[in-house]
C-alpha positions as CSV (number, residue, x, y, z in Angstrom):
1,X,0.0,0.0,0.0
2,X,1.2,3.7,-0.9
3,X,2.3,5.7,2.4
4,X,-0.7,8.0,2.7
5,X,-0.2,11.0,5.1
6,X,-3.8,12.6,6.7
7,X,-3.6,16.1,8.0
8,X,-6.3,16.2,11.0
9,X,-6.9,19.4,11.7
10,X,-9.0,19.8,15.1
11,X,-9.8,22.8,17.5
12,X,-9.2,21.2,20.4
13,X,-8.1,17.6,21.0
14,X,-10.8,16.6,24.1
15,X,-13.3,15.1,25.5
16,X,-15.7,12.7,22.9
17,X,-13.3,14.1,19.9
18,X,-10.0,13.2,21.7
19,X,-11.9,9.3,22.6
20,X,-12.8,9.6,18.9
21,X,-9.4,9.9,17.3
22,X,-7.9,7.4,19.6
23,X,-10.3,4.7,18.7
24,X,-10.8,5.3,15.4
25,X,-7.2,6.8,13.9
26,X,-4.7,4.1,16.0
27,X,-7.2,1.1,14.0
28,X,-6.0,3.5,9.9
29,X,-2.6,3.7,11.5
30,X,-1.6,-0.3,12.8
31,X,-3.9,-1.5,10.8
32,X,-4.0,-0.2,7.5
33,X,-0.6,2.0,7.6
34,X,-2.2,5.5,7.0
35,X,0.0,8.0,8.6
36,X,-1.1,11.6,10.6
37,X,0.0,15.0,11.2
38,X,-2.5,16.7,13.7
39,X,-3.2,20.1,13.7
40,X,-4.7,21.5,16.5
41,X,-4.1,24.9,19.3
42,X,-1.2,24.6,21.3
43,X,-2.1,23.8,25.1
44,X,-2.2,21.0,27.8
45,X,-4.7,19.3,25.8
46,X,-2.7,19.0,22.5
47,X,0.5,18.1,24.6
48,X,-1.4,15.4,26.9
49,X,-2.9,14.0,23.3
50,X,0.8,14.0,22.0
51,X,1.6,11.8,24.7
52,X,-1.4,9.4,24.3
53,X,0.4,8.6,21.0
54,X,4.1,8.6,21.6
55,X,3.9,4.8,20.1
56,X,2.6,6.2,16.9
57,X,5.2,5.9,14.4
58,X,5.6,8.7,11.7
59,X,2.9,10.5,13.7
60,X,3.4,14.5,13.3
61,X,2.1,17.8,15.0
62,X,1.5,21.4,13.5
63,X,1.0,23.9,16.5
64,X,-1.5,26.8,16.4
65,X,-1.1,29.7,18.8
66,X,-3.3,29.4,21.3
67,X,-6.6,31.3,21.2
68,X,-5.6,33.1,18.3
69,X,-8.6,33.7,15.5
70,X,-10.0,31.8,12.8
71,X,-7.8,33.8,10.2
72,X,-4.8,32.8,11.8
73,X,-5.6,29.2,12.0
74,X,-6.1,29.3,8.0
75,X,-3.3,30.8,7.5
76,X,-1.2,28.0,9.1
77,X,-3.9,25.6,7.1
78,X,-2.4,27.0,4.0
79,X,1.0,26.8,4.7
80,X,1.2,23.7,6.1
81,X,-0.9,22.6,2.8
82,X,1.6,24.5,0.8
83,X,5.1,23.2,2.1
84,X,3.7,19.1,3.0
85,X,2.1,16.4,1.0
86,X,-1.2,15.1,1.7
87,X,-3.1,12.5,0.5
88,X,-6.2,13.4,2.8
89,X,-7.5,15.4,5.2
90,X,-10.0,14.7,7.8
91,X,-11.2,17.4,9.4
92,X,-12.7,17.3,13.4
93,X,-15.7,19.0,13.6
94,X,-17.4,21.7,12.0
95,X,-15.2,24.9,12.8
96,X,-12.3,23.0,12.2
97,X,-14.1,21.6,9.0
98,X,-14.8,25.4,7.3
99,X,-11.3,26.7,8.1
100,X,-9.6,23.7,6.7
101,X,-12.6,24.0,3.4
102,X,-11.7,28.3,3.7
103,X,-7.8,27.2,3.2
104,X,-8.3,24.3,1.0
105,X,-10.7,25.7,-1.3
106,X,-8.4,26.4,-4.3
107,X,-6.6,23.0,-3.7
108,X,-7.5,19.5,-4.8
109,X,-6.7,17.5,-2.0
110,X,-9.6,15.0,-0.9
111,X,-11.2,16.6,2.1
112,X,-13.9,14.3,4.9
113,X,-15.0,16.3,7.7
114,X,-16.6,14.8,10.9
115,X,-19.5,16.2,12.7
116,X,-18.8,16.0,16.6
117,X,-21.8,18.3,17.7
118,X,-25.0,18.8,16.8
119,X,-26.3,22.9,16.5
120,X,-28.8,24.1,19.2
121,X,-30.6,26.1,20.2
122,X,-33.5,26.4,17.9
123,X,-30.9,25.3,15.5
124,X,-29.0,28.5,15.6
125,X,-25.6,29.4,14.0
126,X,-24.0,31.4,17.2
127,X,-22.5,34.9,17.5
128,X,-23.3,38.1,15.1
129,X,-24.1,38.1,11.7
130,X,-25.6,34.5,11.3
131,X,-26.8,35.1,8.3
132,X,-23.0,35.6,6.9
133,X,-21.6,32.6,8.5
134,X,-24.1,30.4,7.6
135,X,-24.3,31.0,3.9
136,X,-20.2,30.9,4.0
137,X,-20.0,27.3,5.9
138,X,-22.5,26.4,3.2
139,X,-20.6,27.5,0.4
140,X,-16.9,26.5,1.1
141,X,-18.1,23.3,3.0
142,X,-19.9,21.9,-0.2
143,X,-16.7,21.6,-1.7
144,X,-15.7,18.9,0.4
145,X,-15.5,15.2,-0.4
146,X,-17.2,13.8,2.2
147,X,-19.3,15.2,5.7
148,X,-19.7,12.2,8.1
149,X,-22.5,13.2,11.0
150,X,-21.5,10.8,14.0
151,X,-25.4,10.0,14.7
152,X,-28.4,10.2,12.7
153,X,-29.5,13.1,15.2
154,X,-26.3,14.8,14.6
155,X,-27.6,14.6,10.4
156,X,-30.7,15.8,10.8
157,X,-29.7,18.5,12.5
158,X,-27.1,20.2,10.3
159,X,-29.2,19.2,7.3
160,X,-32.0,21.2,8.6
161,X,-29.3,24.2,8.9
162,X,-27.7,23.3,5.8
163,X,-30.2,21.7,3.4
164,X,-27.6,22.7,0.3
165,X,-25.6,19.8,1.0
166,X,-28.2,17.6,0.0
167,X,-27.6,19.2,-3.4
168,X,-24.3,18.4,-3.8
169,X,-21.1,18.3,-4.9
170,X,-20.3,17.5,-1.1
171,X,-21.7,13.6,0.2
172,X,-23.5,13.6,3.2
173,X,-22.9,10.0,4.9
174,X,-23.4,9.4,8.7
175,X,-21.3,6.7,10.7
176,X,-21.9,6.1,14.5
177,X,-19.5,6.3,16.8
178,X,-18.1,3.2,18.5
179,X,-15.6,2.1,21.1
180,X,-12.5,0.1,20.6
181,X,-13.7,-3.0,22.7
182,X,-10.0,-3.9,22.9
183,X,-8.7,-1.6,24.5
184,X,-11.7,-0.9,27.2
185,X,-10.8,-4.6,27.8
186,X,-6.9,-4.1,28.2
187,X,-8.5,-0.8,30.9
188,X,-10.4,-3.3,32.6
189,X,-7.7,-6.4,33.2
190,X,-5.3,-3.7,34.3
191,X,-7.7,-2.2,37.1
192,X,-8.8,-5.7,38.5
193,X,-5.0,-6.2,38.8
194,X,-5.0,-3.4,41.4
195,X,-3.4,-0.7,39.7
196,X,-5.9,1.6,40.2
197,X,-7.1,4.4,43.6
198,X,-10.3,2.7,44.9
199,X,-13.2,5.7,45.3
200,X,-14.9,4.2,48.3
201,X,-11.6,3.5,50.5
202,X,-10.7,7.0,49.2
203,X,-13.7,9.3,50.1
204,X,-14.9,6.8,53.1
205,X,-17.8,5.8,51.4
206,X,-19.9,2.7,52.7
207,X,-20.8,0.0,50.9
208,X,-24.7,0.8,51.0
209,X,-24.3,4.0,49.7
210,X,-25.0,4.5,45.9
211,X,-21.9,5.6,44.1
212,X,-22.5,7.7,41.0
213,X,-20.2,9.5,38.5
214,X,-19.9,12.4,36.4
215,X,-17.3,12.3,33.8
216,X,-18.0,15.2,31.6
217,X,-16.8,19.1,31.4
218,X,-18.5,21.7,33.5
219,X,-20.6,23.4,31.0
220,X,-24.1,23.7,30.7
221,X,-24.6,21.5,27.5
222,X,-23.1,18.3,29.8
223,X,-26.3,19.8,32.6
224,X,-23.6,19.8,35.4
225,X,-26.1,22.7,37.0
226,X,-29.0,20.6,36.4
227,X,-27.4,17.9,38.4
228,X,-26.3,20.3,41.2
229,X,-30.4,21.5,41.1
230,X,-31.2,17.2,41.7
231,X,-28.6,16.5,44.5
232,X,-30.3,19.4,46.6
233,X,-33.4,17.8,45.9
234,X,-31.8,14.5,46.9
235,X,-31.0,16.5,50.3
236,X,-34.1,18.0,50.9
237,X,-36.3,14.4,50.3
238,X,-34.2,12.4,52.8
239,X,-31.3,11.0,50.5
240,X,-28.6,12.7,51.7
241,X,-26.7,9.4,53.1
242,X,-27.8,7.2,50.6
243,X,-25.9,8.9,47.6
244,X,-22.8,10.3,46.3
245,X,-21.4,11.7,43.4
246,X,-17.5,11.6,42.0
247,X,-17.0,14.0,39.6
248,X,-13.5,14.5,37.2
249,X,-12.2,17.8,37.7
250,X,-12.2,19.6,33.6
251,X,-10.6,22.6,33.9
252,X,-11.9,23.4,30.1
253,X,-15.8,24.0,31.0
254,X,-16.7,26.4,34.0
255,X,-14.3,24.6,36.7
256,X,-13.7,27.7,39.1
257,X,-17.6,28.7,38.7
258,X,-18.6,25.2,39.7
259,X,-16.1,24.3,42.6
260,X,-16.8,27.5,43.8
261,X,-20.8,27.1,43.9
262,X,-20.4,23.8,45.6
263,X,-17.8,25.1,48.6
264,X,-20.5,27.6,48.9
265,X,-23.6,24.9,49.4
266,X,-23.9,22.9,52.3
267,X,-26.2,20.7,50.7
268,X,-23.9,20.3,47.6
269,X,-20.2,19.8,49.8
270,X,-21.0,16.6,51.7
271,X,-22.7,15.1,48.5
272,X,-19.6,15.6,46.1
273,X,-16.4,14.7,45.8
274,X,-14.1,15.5,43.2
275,X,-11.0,13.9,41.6
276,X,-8.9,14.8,38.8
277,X,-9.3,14.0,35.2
278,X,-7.6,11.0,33.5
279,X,-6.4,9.6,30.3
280,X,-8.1,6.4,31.0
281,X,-12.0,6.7,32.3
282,X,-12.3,2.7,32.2
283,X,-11.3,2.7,36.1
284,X,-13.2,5.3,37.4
285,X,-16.5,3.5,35.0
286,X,-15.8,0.4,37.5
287,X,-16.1,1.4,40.2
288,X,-19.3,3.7,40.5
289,X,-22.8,2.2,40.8
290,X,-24.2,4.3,37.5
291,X,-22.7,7.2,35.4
292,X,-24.9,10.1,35.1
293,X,-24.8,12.1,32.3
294,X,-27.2,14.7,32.3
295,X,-26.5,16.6,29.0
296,X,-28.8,19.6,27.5
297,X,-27.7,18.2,24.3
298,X,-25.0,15.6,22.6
299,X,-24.2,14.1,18.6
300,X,-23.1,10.8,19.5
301,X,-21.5,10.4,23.0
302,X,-18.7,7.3,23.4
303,X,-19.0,7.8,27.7
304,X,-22.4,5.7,27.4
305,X,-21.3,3.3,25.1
306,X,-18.2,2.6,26.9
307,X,-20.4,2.3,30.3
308,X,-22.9,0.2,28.9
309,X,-20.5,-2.2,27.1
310,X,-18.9,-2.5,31.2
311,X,-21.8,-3.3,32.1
312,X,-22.4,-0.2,34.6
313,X,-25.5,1.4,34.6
314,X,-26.3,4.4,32.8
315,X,-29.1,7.4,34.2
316,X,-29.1,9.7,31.2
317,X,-31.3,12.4,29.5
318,X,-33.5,12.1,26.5
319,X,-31.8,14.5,24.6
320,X,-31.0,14.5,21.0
321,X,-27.8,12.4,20.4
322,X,-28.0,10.7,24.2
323,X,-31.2,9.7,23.5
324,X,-30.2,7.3,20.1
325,X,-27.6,5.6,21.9
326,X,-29.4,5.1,24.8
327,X,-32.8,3.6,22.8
328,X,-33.4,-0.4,24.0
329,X,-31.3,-0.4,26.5
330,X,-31.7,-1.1,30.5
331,X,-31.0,2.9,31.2
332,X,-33.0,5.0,33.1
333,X,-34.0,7.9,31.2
334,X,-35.2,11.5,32.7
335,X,-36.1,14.7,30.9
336,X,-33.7,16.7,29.7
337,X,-33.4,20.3,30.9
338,X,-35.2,19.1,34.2
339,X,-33.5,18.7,37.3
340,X,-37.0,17.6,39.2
341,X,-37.2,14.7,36.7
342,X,-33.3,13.8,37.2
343,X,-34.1,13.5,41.2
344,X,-36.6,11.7,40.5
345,X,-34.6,9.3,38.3
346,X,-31.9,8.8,40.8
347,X,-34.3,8.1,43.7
348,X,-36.0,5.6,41.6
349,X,-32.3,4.2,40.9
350,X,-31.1,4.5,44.3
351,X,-34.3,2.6,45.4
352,X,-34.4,0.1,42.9
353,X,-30.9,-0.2,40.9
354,X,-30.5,-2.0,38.0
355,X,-27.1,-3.2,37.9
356,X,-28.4,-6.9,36.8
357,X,-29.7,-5.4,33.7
358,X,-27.0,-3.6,33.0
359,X,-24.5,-6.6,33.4
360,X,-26.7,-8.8,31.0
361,X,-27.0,-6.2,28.8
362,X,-22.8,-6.0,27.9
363,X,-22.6,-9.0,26.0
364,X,-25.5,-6.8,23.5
365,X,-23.3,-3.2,24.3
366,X,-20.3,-4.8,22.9
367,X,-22.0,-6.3,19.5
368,X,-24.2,-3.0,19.1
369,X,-20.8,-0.2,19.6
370,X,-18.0,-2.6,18.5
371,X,-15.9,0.0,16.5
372,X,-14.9,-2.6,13.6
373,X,-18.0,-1.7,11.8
374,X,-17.6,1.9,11.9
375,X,-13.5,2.0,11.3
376,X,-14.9,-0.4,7.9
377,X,-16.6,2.4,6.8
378,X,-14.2,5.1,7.3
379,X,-11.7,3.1,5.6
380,X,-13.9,2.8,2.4
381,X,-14.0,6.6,2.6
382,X,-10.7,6.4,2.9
383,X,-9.3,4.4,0.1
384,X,-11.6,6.0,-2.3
385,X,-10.7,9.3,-1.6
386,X,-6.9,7.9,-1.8
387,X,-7.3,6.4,-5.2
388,X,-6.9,3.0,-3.8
């Protein structure tokens, strides 16, 4: 096979997108030899990704200053275009995907961009001038090869904002996300061998007490304030020593803000306890009785997949994205935007859990998320984009 290099341009390298092109990029690279050179802002993020792939060889990094605007960023698009061979690029979500199309749009390399996010509210393009923006994302993002919507949600969604892509020249074809069930397995053998902090011995937490997590940013689209609303509710209907939450400490969403609120509540401090963020979330999935993910809204989130396919219990919300990956399974599901319906979700799982569901349900997780399927299809995109 002919040593194909793929730029991957990305705003920032975290969270879903980060779990993304680990799963998906190390199966192109051992697999089917592809080669990549990431471009993405300079930062803690893009240097804690550069170490998640220090076995990577040929891998290569282009550096963007750090919060610099979107003029700069196309600027180094078109120079790192100008001075290095690609065969493809594959671009990381939709801002990343129109300043790599802005920079690329006099060039002929093959270009694939993934949707990561879906647009809300009201389907709204943010910021000023809407109008402008939207009819320019329309215009130079038609021109690519290939936009790939992570979730059928996540398609209609930006079809409903962009309806000219249905026209062409761009194809519009949408591949779930999935989870490397190798490696979550590797994660698991290498926490039952001990290597790992135990959260109970930790935090003194008894046995009888449910044990939940929260694993995403502190931002209202993951509904971290909606969750803070349902633990006070937990406190003020008697549950206050029958539940606690561990929650990873992302400094990228409103970290300061939330800490902060919660030091201030003396409902909130005896109920939460927070740890710090790591590389590998298969540990911290074992050893809570449910992860909660109480998002506003999502495009196709890996966190439940990987939970479910542990069999640990998921309490999430129907929103769009959440809501497709959570359909037939043994989760409980509250109403989005609704911290009454969240308490009462958790009460109802603190009362009556459903761990046995969720363990017979793992051997249908795995089949269901198994990333082979997806990495297939990629790879067709791939190799026909490549000439191959």
């Amino acid at each position: 096979m002919k040593d194909h290099r793929v730029l991957v341009p990305v705003s920032h390298p975290l969270g879903g997108i980060r779990t993304y092109m680990l799963y998906y990029f190390r199966r192109l690279h051992e697999e089917s030899g592809y080669r990549f050179t990431f471009l993405s802002e300079a930062g803690n993020a893009f240097e804690t990704f550069k170490r998640d792939l220090i076995d990577w060889e040929g891998t290569e990094y282009v550096e963007v200053p750090p919060k610099c605007g979107s003029k700069t960023v196309i600027q180094i698009l078109r120079q790192t275009l100008k001075t290095q061979s690609f065969s493809l690029i594959h671009s990381q979500g939709l801002k990343a995907g129109t300043e790599t199309a802005i920079a690329n749009y006099f060039g002929n390399i093959p270009h694939l961009i993934t949707l990561h996010d879906v647009i809300l509210p009201q389907n709204a393009i943010p910021g000023r001038f809407k109008w402008l923006k939207k009819k320019i994302i329309s215009l130079v993002t038609r021109r690519a090869s290939f936009i790939v919507p992570v979730s059928h949600d996540c398609e209609v969604n930006h079809l409903q904002i962009f309806p000219v892509w249905q026209r062409g020249p761009v194809r519009v074809k949408t591949i779930l996300n999935g989870i490397d069930l190798e490696r979550l397995e590797h994660s698991r053998l290498r926490f039952e061998s001990g290597q790992a902090t135990r959260l109970r011995e930790q935090f003194g937490i008894g046995d009888r007490v449910v044990l939940g997590g929260f694993f995403g940013r502190f931002m209202p689209q993951k509904g971290i304030d909606l969750l803070l609303k349902a633990l006070e509710l937990l406190v003020d209907r008697g549950f206050a020593d029958r539940f606690r939450l561990v929650a990873t400490q992302d400094r990228n969403g409103f970290f300061d803000e939330t800490l902060k609120l919660v030091a201030e509540n003396p409902k909130l401090i005896r109920m939460i306890h927070f740890i710090e963020s790591v590389p590998d979330i298969v540990p911290l999935l074992l050893q809570v009785d449910a992860t909660i993910i109480p998002s506003r809204w999502e495009a196709c989130p890996i966190l439940p997949m990987e939970s479910l396919v542990l069999g640990v219990p998921v309490i999430g919300s129907d929103c769009i994205g959440l809501r497709e990956v959570l359909s037939a399974t043994p989760s409980l599901v509250h109403q989005h935007d609704n911290p009454e319906s969240l308490a009462a979700t958790l009460i109802r799982f603190i009362e009556s859990p459903t761990t046995n569901a969720a363990k017979c349900y793992a051997v249908q997780a795995a089949q269901r998320f198994d990333i082979r399927s997806a990495t297939n299809q990629l790879l067709e995109i791939y190799r026909l984009l490549c000439g191959e």
